[in-house]
BADO-169793 format. One record per residue: residue in three letters; x, y, z of N, C-alpha, C in turn. Coordinates in steps of 0.02 Angstrom, whole numbers, plus 50000, padded with zeros to 5 digits. Example, Ala and Ser with C-alpha at 12.3 -4.5 7.8 and 13.67 -1.06 7.14 Angstrom:
ALA506604971650390506154977550390506604983550390;SER506424988850354506844994750357506455000250394;
This chain:
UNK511954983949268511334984749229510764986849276;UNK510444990749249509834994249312509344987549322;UNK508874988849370508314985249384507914986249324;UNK507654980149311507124979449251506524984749271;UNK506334980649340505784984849374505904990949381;UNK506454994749413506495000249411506375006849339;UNK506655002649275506605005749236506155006949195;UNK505575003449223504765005149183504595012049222;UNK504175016749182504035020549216503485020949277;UNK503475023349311503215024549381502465023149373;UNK502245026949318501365027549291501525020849264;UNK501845017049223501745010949209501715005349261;UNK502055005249318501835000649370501495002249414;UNK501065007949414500465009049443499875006149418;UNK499955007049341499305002949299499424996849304;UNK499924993649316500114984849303499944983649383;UNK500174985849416499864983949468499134983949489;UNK498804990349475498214990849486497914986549442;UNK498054986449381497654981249342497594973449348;UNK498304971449388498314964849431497844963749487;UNK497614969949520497554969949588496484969849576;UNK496574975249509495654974349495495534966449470;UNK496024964249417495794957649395495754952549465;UNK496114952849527496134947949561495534948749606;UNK494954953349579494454953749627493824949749607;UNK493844949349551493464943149491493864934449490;UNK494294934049562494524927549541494504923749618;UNK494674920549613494684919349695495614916349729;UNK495404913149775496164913749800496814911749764;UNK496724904649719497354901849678497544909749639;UNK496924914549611497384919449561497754923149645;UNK497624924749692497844928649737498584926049755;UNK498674918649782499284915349777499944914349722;UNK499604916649674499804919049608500254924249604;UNK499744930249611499994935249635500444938049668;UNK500294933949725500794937549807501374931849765;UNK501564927649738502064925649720502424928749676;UNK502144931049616502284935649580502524943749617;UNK502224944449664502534952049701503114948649737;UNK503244943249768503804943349802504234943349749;UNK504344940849704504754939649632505064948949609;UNK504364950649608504654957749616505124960649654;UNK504874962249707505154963149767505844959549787;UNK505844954949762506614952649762507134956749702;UNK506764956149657507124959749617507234968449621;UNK507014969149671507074977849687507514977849777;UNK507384970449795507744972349856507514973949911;UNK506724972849897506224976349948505594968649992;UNK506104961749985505754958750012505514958150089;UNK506144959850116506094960050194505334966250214;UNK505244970650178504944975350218504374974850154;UNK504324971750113503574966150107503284962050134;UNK503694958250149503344950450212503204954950281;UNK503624960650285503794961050364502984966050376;UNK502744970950309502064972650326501454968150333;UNK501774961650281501064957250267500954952450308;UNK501564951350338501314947250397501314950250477;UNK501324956950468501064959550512500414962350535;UNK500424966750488499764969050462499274966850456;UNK499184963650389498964961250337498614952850372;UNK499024950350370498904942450379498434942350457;UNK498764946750486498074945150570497574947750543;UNK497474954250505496714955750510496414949650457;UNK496764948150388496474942050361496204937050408;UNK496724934150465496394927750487495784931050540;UNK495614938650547495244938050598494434938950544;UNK494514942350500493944943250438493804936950416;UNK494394929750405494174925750414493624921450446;UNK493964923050517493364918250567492794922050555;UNK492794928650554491984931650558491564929950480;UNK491914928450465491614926550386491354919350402;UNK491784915350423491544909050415490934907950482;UNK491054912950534490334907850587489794912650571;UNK489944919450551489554924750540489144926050471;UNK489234920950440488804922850364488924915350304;UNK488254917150277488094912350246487854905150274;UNK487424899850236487084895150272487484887150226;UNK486964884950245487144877750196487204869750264;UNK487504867450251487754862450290488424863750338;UNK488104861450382488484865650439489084859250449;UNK489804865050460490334860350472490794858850515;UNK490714864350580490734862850639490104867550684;UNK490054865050746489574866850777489884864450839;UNK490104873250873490394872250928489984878850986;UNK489724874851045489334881051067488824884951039;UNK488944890851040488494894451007488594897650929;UNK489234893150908489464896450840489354889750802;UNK489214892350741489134885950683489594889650609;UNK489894884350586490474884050526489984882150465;UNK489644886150441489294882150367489704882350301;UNK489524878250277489984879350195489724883450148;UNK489144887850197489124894150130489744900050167;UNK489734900650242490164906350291490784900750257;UNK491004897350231491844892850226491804898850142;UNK491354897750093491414899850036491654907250042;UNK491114911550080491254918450084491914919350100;UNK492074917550177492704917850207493284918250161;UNK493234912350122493994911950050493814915850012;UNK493314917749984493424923149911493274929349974;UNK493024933250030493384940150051493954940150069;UNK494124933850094494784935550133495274934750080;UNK495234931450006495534932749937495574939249924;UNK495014940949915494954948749877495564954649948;UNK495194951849995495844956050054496424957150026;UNK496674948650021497234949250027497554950549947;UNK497224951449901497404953349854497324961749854;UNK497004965449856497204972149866497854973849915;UNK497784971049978498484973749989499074971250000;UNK499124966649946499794964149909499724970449839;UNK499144972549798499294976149750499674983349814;UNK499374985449855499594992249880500274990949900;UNK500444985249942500874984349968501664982849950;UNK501404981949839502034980549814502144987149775;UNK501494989649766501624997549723502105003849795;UNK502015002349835502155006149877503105003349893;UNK503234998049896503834992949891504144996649815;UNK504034996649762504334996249706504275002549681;UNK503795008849700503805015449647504225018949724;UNK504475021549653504905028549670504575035249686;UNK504185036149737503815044349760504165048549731;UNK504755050849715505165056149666504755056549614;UNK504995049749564505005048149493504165050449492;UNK503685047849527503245047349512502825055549513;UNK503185058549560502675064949563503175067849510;UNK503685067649481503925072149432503535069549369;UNK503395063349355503245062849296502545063549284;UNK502085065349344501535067649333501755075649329;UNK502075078349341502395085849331502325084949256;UNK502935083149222502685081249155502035080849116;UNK501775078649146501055076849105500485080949130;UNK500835087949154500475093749165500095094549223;UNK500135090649286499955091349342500195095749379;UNK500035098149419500195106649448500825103649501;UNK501325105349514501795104349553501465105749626;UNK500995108449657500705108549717500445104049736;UNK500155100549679499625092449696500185086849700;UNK500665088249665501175081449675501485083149726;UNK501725088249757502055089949816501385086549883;UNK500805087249882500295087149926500395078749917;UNK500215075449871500245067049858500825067149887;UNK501605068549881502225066349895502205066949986;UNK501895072750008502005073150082501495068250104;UNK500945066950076500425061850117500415057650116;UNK500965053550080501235047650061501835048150125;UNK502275051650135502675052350167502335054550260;UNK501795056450276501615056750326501965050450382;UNK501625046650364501685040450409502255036450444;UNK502775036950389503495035850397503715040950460;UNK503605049350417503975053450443503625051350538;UNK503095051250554502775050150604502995043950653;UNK503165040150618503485032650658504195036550667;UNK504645039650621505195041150618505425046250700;UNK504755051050690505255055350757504725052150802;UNK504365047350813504095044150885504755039950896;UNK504905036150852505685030750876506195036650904;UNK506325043450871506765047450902506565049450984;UNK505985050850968505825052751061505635046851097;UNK505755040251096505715037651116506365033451141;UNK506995033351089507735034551107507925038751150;UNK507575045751160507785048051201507575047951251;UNK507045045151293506755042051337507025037451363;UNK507435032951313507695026851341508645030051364;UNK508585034651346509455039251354509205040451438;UNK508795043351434508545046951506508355040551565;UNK508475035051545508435030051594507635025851607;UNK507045029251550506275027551557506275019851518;UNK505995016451568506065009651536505365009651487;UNK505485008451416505055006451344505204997851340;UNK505354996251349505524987951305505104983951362;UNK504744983251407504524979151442503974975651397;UNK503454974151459502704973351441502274978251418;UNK501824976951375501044979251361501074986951391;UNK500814985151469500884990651508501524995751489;UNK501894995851524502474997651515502555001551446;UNK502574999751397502475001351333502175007951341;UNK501575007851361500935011951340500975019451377;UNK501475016651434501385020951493502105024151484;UNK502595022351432503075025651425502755030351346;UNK502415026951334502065031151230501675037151268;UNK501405037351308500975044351325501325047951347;UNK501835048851383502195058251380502765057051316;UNK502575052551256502895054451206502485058651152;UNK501805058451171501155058151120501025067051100;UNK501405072051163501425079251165501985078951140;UNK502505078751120503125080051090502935077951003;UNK502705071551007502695069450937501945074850905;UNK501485075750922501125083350883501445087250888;UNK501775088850929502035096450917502645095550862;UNK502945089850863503355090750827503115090050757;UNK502415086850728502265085650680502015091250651;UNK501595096950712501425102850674501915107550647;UNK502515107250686503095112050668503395108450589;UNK503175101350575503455099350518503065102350463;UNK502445104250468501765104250419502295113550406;UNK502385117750478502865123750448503375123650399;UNK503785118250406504335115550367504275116150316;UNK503795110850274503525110450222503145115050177;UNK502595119450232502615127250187503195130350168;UNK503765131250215504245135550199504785131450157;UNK504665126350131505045123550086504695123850015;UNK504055125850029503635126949954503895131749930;UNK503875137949976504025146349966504915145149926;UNK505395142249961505855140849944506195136749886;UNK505555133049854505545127449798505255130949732;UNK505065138449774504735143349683504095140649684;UNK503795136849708503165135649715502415139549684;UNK502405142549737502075149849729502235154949683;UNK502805153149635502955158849570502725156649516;UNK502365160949467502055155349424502555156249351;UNK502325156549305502765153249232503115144049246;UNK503155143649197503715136049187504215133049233;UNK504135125549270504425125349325504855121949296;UNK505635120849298506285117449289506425109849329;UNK506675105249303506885099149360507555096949319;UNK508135095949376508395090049366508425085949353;UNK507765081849359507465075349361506895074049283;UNK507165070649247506715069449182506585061249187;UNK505755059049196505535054249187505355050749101;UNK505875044149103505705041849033505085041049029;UNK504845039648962504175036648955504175035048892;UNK504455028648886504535023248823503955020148784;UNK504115017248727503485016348695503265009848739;UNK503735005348754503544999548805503015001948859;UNK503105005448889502945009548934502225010948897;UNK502015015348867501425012848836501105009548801;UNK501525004548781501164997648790500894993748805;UNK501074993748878500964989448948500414993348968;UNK500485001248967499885002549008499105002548952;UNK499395001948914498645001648851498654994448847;UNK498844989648872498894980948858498564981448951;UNK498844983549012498384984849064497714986149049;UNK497724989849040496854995749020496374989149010;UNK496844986748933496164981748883496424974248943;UNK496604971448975496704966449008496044966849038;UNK496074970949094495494975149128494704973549084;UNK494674976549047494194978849009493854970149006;UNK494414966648956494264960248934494004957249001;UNK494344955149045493984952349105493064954349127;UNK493364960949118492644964649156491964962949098;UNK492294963949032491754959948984491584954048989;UNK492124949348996492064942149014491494940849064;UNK491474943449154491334942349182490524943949171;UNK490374951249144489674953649130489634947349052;UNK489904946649044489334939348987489224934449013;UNK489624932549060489564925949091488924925749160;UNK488874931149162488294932849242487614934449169;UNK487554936849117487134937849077487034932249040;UNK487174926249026486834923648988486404918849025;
């Protein structure tokens, strides 16, 4: 039986996510813990937990705890709750600290599970569908794909560095001083890719105009717009909620 998740369409877990990811900016951390529980749930169910945790607690979680501290000695007043040196902890810098470093970490758990769970295929074909120019989804599909491809042939020239006997695995140093005569191979190789990719446009009919053909047909169920018109007004409702509640 397919993945549940998999089989919503692509535009539908873009809106469910994003619409999770706007509501969790009006809430503070319990909805965020919520959340990131709810994405691992996902993510298990797609298979994609390892290389969820493995961005968020890489990434993700140091710059949180460091936006943290600057939140808490750096802003806001009140009663102060430690006072060490020249830094002071108040419980207005404790308040800020949890709802930015909430809102943080709730955006990129939303990016971090839409990016985990959609299909870059599915998704630029079925904006094909819905009349988007096959050049703009090709442009979204490669700039999405930049970053990968970029880690991808630095690990290759850097295998081959380690073939050639250049020690990479040490220290700090070491590291840095083996990454710089990789740093001319990896542009050049990235500009010759940017050639690639023109000449795979020319080759993909791109540039011919009339009606473009695919293999690939994206469902789009009435569920499917359901969810994203039950997203939309979720959204909406909150955002009303919140403007009556600051207005009365």
């Amino acid at each position: 039986m397919a993945n549940p998740v998999h089989r919503l369409n692509p535009l539908t877990q873009v809106f469910l996510v994003l619409a999770a990811t706007i509501i969790g900016l009006f809430f503070g951390p319990i909805y965020w813990a919520c959340f990131f529980l709810v994405a691992l749930l996902v993510c298990a169910l797609s298979g994609k937990v390892k290389g969820f945790l493995g961005v968020f607690l890489v990434g993700v979680l140091p710059m949180g705890l460091l936006m943290f501290v600057l939140q808490l000695f750096f802003s806001g007043d009140g009663r102060v709750l430690v006072d060490w040196w020249i830094f002071e902890a108040t419980e207005g810098g404790l308040q800020n600290a949890i709802h930015f470093v909430s809102r943080l970490f709730t955006i990129a758990t939303g990016v971090l599970l839409i990016t985990q769970i959609a299909d870059l295929q599915r998704f630029a074909r079925d904006l094909e569908q819905r009349g988007v120019s096959p050049r703009a989804t090709y442009v979204i599909q490669s700039t999405f794909l930049i970053l990968p491809e970029m880690q991808k042939r630095a690990g290759t020239i850097l295998d081959a560095q380690r073939a050639r006997g250049i020690e990479t695995d040490a220290n700090l140093f070491v590291r840095a001083k083996a990454f710089l005569p990789a740093v001319a191979p990896l542009i050049l190789s990235s500009l010759t890719g940017v050639e690639e990719r023109a000449m795979s446009l020319e080759a993909r009919g791109m540039t011919l105009s009339g009606p473009k053909t695919s293999l690939l047909h994206v469902e789009d169920s009435a569920l499917d717009r359901a969810l994203r018109v039950l997203a939309v007004l979720a959204v909406l409702a909150v955002i009303g909620w919140k403007v009556w509640l600051w207005t009365r």
